[in-house]
C-alpha positions in Angstrom: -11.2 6.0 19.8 -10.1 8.2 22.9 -12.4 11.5 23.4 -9.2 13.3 23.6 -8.2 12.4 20.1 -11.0 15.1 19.0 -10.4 18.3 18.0 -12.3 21.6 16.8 -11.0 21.8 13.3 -12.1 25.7 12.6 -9.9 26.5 15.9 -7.0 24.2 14.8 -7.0 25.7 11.3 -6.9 28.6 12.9 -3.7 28.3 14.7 -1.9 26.7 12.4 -2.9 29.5 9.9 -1.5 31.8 12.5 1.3 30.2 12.9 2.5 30.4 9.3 1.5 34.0 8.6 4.4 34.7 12.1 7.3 32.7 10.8 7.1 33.7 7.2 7.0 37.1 8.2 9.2 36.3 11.4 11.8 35.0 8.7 11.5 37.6 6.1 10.3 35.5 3.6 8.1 35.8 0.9 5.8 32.8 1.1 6.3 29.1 1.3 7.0 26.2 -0.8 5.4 22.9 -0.5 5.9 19.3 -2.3 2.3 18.2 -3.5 1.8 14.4 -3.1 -1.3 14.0 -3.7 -1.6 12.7 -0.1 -3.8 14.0 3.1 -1.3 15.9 4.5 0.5 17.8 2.0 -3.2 18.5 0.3 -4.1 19.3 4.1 -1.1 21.6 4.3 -1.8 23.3 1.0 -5.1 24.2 2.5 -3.9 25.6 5.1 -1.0 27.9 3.5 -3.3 29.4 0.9 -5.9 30.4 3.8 -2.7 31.9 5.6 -1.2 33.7 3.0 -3.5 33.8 -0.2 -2.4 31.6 -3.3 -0.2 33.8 -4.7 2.5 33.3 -1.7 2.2 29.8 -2.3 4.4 27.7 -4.5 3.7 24.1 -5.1 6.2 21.4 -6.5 4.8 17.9 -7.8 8.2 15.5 -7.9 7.0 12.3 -10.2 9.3 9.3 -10.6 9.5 6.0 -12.2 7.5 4.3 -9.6 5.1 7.0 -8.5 1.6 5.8 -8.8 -0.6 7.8 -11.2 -3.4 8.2 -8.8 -1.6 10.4 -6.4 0.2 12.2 -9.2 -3.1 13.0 -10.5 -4.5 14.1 -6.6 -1.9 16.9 -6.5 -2.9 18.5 -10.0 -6.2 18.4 -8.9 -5.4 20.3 -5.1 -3.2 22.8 -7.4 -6.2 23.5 -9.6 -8.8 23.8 -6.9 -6.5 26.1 -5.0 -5.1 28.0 -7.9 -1.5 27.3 -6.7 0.8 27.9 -9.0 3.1 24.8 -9.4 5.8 22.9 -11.0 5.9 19.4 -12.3 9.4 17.7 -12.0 10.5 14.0 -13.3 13.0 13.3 -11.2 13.7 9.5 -12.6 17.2 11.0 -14.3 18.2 12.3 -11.0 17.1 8.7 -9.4 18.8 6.4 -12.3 22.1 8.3 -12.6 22.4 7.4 -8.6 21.6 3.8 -9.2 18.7 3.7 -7.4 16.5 1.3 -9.8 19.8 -0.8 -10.6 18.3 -3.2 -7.8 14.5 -3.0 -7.7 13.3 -3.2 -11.6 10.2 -1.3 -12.2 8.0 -5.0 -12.9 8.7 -5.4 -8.6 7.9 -1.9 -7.5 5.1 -1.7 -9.7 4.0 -4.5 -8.4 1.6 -4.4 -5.6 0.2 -7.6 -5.0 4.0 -9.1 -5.1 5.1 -6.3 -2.5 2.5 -6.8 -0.3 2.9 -10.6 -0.6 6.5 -9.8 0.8 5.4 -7.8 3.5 3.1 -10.7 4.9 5.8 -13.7 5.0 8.5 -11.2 6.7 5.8 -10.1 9.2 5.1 -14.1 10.1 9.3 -15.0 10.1 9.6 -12.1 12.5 6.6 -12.8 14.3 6.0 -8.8 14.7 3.3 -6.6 13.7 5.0 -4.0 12.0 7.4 -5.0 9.0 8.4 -1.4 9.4 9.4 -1.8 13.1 11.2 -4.7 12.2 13.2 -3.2 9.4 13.8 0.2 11.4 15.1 -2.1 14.1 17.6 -4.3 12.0 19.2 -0.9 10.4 19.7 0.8 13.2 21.1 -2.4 14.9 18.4 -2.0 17.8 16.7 -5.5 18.6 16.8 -7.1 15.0 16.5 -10.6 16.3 18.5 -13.9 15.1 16.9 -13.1 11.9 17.9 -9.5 11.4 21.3 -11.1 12.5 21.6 -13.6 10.1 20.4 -10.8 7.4 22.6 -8.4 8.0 25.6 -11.0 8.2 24.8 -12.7 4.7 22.9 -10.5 2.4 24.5 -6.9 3.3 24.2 -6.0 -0.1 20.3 -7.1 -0.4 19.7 -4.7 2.6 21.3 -2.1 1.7 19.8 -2.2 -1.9 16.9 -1.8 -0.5 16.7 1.2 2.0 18.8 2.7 -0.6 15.5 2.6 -2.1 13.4 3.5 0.2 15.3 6.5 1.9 16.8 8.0 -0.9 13.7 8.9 -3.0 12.4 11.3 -0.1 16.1 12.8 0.5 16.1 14.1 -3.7 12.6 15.2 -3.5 13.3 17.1 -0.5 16.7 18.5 -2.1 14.1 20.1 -5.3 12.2 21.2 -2.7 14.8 23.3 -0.8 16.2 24.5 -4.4 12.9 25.7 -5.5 12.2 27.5 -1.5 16.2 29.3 -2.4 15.0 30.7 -5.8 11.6 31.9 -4.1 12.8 33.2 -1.1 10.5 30.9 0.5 9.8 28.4 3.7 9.8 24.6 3.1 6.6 23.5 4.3 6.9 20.1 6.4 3.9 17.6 6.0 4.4 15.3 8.6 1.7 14.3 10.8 2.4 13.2 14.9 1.6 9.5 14.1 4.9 9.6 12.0 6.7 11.3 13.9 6.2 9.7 16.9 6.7 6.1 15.3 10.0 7.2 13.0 7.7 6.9 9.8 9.7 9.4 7.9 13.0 9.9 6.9 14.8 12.8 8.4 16.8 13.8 5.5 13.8 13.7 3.7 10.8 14.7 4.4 11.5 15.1 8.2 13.5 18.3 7.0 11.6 21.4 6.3 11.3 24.9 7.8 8.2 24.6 9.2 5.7 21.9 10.4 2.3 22.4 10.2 0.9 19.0 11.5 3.1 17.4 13.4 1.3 18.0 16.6 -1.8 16.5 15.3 -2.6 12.7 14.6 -3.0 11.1 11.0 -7.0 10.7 12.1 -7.3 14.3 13.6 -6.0 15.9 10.3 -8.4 13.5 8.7 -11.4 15.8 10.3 -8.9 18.8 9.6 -9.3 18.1 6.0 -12.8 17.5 6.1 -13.3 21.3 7.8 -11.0 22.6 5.4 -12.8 20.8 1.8 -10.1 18.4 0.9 -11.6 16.6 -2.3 -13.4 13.9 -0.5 -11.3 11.0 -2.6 -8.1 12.0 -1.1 -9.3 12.0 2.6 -10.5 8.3 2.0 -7.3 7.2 -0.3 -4.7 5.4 2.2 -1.9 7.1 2.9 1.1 6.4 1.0 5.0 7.3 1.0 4.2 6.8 -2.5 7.7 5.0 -2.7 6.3 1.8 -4.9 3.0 0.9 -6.5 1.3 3.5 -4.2 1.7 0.9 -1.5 -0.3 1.8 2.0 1.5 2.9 5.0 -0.7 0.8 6.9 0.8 -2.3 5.2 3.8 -1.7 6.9 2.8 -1.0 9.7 0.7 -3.1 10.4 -2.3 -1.6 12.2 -5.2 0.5 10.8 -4.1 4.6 11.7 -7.4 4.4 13.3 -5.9 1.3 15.9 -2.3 3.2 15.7 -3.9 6.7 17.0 -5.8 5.0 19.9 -2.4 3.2 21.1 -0.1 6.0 20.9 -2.6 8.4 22.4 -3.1 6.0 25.2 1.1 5.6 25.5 1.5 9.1 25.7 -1.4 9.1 28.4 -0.1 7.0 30.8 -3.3 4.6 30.3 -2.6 0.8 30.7 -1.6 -1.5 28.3 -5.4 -3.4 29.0 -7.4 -0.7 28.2 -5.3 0.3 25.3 -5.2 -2.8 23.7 -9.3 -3.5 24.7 -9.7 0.0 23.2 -7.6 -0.2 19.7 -8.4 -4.0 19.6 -4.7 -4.9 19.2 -2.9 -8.0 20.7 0.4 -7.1 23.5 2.8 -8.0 20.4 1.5 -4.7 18.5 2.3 -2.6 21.7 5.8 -4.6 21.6 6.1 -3.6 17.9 5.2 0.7 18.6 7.6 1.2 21.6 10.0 -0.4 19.1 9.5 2.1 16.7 9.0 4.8 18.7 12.5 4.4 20.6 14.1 3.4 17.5 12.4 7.2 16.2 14.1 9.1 19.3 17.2 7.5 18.5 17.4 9.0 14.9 16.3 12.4 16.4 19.5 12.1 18.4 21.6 11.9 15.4 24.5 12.9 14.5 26.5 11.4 17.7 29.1 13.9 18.8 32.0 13.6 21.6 31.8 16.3 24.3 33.3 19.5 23.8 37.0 19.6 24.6 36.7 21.6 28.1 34.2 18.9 28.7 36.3 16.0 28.2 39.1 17.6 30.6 37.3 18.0 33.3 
């Protein structure tokens, strides 16, 4: 690991406790809302947001689905009771089925770990890439997909879009029940996301990409890890994997191929200027990983620059 990628956690808390107590007085609200996971960095952030403003500013929302795995629903009811937050526990499967999302992915497949991860492996080897996730990023925004993604998108259109139906549509509702629940509070939508993500596109920007404020997303998944630790995050949630919790609490890192320990070390050296060499000696990752990142990461910028607009009209005369 770089000596960069270490932080003093009492001054970053610090700041980012700062930071909230300015915009949600900046904003003339009256505290913040927050979607608990039962993941790092929403229990992170929930930290962090009673410290700033005390508990009772602090509203927490736990969205359980069909396919949400009972460990994490059981991590954010323990955060709420440590902290005292008051919170509210919302199936949102009826929401989910009446769109149609579990029409194509029957609960026996996304509760099925073993079977998804199976999947995961042989479309890593067909691909030859690292990252399953950089893969399937590239192939639905059209960006490299290969004579694979080609032959995918030509002759199972439906399969495809089945399936990031899926994937991006559970975030987008959750995120909706979290912006109804900031309107009835008079509140700031807290956004969890961590650089790592951000940087590689691991989010959905409808989803939880939107919020009102982000608390992390200048600090790496393995800096808010030591965050957590300073702040006394229950010790079984900073060891869990992380997890979109989308299907059978299946890890990030199986998508993405690389430990967040290896990801850190390449995108800090990326962002550094240091060579691809001493990246890859450093993060002990072949040149087809580095391949698979700049991938994601250019395929990330390119969401960020959505919606495509023409110029303005005085523009286009000129």
């Amino acid at each position: 690991m770089w000596a960069g990628l270490q932080i003093d956690a009492a001054i970053v808390a610090r700041q980012i406790e700062a930071f909230v107590c300015c915009e949600v007085r900046r904003l003339g609200k009256r505290g913040v809302v927050i979607g608990l996971s039962g993941g790092l960095d929403s229990s992170t952030c929930a930290y962090l947001c009673v410290r700033a403003l005390g508990v009772k500013r602090v509203h927490g929302l736990i969205l359980p689905e069909r396919d949400s795995y009972a460990r994490n629903m059981e991590h954010a009811r323990l955060v709420a009771e440590r902290l005292g937050v008051r919170v509210e526990e919302r199936d949102i499967t009826p929401v989910l089925r009446q769109v149609g999302i579990y029409e194509s992915v029957p609960a026996s497949v996304a509760g099925n770990r073993g079977l998804l991860e199976t999947g995961i492996r042989w479309l890593v080897r067909l691909t030859r890439r690292t990252s399953a996730y950089s893969w399937a990023m590239g192939l639905y925004y059209n960006q490299n997909p290969g004579l694979l993604g080609r032959l995918v998108r030509r002759f199972f259109p439906r399969v495809v879009g089945s399936i990031f139906t899926f994937a991006l549509t559970k975030p987008r509702v959750r995120m909706v029940m979290l912006y109804h629940a900031a309107a009835r509070h008079n509140a700031l939508v807290v956004g969890t996301l961590d650089r790592t993500e951000w940087t590689t596109g691991f989010y959905e920007p409808h989803g939880d990409g939107a919020s009102d404020i982000q608390l992390l997303v200048h600090l790496y998944k393995t800096q808010i890890r030591e965050l957590a630790c300073y702040l006394g995050v229950p010790q079984e949630i900073i060891n869990k994997p992380s997890s979109g919790d989308l299907a059978a609490g299946l890890p990030n890192e199986a998508l993405l191929g690389l430990s967040y320990e290896q990801l850190d070390c390449v995108l800090y050296g990326l962002n550094h200027g240091i060579s691809e060499r001493a990246i890859m000696g450093r993060a002990g990752v072949a040149r087809r990983a580095l391949r698979d990142i700049r991938q994601a990461m250019a395929v990330s910028d390119l969401r960020r620059s959505l919606p495509m607009r023409l110029p303005d009209a005085d523009a286009r005369l000129q």
